[in-house]
C-alpha positions in Angstrom: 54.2 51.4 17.0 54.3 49.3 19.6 51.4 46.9 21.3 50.9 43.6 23.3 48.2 42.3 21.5 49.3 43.5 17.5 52.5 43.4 15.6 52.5 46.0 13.4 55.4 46.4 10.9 55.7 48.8 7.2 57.7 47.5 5.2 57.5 48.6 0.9 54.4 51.2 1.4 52.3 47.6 2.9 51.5 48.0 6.9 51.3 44.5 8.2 49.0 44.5 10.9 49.0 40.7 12.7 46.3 39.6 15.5 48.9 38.3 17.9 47.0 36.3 20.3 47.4 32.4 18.9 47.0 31.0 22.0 43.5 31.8 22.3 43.4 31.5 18.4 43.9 35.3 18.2 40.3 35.7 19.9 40.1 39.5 20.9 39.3 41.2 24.5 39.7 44.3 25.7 43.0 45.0 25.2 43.1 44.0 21.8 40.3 46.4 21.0 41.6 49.4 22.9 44.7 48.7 20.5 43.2 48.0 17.6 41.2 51.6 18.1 44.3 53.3 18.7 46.2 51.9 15.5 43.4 52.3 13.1 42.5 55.9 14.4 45.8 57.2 13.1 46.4 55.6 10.0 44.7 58.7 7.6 48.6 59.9 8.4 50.1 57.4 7.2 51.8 57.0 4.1 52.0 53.6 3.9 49.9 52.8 0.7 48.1 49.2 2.0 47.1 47.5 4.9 47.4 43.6 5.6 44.9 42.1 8.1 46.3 39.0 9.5 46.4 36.8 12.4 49.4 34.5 14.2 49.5 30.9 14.3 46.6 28.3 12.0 44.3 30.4 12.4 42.8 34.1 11.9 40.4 35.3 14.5 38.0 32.8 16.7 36.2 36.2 17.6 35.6 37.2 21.5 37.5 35.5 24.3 36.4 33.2 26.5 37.7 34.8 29.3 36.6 38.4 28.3 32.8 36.9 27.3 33.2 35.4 31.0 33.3 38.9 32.8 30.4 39.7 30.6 28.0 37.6 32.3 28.5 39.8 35.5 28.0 43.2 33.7 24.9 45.4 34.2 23.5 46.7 30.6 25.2 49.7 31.0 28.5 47.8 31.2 27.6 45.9 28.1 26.4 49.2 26.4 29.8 50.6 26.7 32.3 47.2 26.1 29.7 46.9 22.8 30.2 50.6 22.2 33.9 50.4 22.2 33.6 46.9 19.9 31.8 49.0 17.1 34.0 52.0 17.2 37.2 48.8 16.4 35.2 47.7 13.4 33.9 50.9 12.2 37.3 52.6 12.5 38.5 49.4 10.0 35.4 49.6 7.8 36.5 53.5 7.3 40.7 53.1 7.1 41.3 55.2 4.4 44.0 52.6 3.2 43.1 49.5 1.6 42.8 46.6 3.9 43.7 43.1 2.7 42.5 40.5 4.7 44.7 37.5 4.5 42.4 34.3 6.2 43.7 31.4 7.1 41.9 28.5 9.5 39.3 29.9 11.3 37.0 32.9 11.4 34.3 32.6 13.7 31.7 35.1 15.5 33.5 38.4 15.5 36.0 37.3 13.2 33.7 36.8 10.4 33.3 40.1 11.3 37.2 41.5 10.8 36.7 39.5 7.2 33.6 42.1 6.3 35.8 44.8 6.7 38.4 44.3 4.5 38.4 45.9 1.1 39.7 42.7 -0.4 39.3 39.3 1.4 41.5 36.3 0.3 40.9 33.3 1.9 43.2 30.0 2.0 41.6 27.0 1.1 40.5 25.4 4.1 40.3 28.1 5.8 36.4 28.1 7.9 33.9 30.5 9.4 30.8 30.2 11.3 28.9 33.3 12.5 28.0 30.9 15.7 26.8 33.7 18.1 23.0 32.3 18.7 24.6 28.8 19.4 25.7 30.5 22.8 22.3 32.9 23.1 23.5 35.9 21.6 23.4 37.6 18.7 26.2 38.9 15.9 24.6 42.7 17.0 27.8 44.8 16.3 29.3 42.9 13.2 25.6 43.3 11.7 25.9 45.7 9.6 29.1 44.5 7.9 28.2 41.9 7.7 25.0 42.0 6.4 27.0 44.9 3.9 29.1 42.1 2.3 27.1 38.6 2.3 23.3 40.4 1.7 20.1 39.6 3.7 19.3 36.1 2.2 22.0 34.4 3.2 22.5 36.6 6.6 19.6 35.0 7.6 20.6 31.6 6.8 24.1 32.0 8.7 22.9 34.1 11.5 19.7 32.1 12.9 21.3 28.5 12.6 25.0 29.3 13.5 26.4 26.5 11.1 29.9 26.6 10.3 30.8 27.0 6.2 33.7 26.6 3.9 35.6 29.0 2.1 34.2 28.0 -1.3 30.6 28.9 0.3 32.3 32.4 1.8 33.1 32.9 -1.7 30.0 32.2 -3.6 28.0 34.4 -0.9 30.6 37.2 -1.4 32.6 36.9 1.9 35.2 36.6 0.7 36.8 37.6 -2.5 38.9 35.0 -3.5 40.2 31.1 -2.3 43.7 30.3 -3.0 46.2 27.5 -1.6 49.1 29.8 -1.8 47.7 33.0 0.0 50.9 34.6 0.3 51.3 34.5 -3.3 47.8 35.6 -3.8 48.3 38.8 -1.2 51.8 39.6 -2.6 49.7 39.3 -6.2 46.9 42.2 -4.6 49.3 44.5 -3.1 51.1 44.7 -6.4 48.1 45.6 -8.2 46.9 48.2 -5.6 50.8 49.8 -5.9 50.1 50.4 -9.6 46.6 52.5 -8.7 46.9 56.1 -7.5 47.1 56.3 -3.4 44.9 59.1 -3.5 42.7 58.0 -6.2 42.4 54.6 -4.0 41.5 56.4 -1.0 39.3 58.6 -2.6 37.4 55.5 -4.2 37.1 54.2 -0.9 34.9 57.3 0.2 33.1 57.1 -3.3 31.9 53.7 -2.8 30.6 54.7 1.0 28.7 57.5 0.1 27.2 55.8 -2.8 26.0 53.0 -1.3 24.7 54.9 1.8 22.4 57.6 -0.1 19.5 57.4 -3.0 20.7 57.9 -6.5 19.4 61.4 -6.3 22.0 62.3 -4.0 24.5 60.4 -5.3 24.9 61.9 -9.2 25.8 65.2 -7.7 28.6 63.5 -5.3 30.0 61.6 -8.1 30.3 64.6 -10.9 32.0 67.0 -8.2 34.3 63.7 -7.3 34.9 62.5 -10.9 35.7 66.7 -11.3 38.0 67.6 -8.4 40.2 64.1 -9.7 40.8 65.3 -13.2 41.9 68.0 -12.2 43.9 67.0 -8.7 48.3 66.6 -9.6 47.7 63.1 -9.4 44.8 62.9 -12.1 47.0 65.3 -14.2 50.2 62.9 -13.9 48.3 59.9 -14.1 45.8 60.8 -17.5 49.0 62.4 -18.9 51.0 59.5 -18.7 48.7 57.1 -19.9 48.4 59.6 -22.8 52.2 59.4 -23.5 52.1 55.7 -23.0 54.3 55.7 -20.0 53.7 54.3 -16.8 51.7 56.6 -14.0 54.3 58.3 -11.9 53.5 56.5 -8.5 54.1 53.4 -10.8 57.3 54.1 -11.7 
């Protein structure tokens, strides 16, 4: 695969996926979207068994361009209805990669790349790294990031971040549940998460991704019959079979092996 704004390399089952824009501190624009859709729309193919999220340069994402956010000010709503339309399908088509997605966060994160940060399934953040959902400072609002948002940090402290803008550490991103964990070596930290995710089953780990979406999207009512029909079809699946069996004989699962 091959884009302008990405560099996307597989390597060992891990797809690295790297925002390669560092001289506008990898903010994104159209092109960057349109390619970002197009990657993430075909990775339920892929066998790679992780995703890493990551941007060139100090830092990881300063979210929308200055000179894209400049066109904006000429659009008509409609315009704005479809470049936000095309925004939300990028960040739900992350939100829903049937792969786990590592984000590796370094420097800063800011508007919509607080944003990318929400999306991951595991967020690891260097040290100093910074964010600031500073949307409202420039008269706007963090409308397509919302929900993910929102998803991941709760609405006590949305509302704190969202109406004042202020820019926070990572050791607040961490105690709001931003971000997962704050390291000073975050290579060794993401080398040390994409190990552990090797040793689960790809399927099972895709499947558990689904799991976690459903539940959390429908009353409990709902839910108990989605979870004994998924907790059924997996002991019985090849890879529930290979995996319990091992595990019985004290060996190590076969896609660990």
């Amino acid at each position: 695969m091959s884009y302008k704004t990405l560099l996307v390399d597989e390597a060992d089952g891990v797809l690295t996926v790297t925002l390669n824009r560092p001289d506008v501190h990898n903010a994104f624009n159209e092109e960057l979207i349109a390619e970002a859709v197009d990657l993430f729309s075909g990775l339920g193919a892929s066998t790679a068994r992780v995703v890493v999220l990551r941007g060139t340069g100090p830092n990881f994402c300063a979210g929308a361009d200055l000179n894209w956010m400049s066109r904006m000010v000429s659009y008509t709503r409609d315009e704005n209805v479809r470049d936000s339309s095309q925004l939300a399908r990028m960040y739900a088509l992350m939100n829903e990669c049937p792969l786990p997605v590592i984000g590796r966060i370094q420097g800063a994160a800011v508007g919509g790349g607080v944003g990318l940060v929400a999306v991951c399934d595991i967020a690891i953040a260097a040290r100093d790294a910074k964010f600031g959902l500073t949307e409202v400072k420039l008269g706007i609002l963090p409308a397509v990031i919302s929900p993910y948002v929102i998803a991941r940090i709760g609405e006590t402290h949305a509302r704190a971040l969202f109406l004042t803008g202020e820019r926070f550490d990572a050791e607040r991103a961490l105690r709001i549940g931003l971000v997962h964990r704050v390291v000073d070596d975050i290579d060794a930290a993401v080398a040390e998460t994409i190990a552990l995710l090797k040793t689960s089953g790809p399927e099972a780990v895709r499947e558990c991704k689904k799991l976690i979406a459903y539940v959390a999207s429908h009353d409990l009512i709902d839910a108990i019959p989605y979870t004994i029909e998924a907790i059924a079809t997996r002991r019985v699946s090849e890879e529930g079979q290979g995996g319990m069996g091992a595990f019985l004989k004290k060996e190590k699962a076969p896609w660990a092996r």
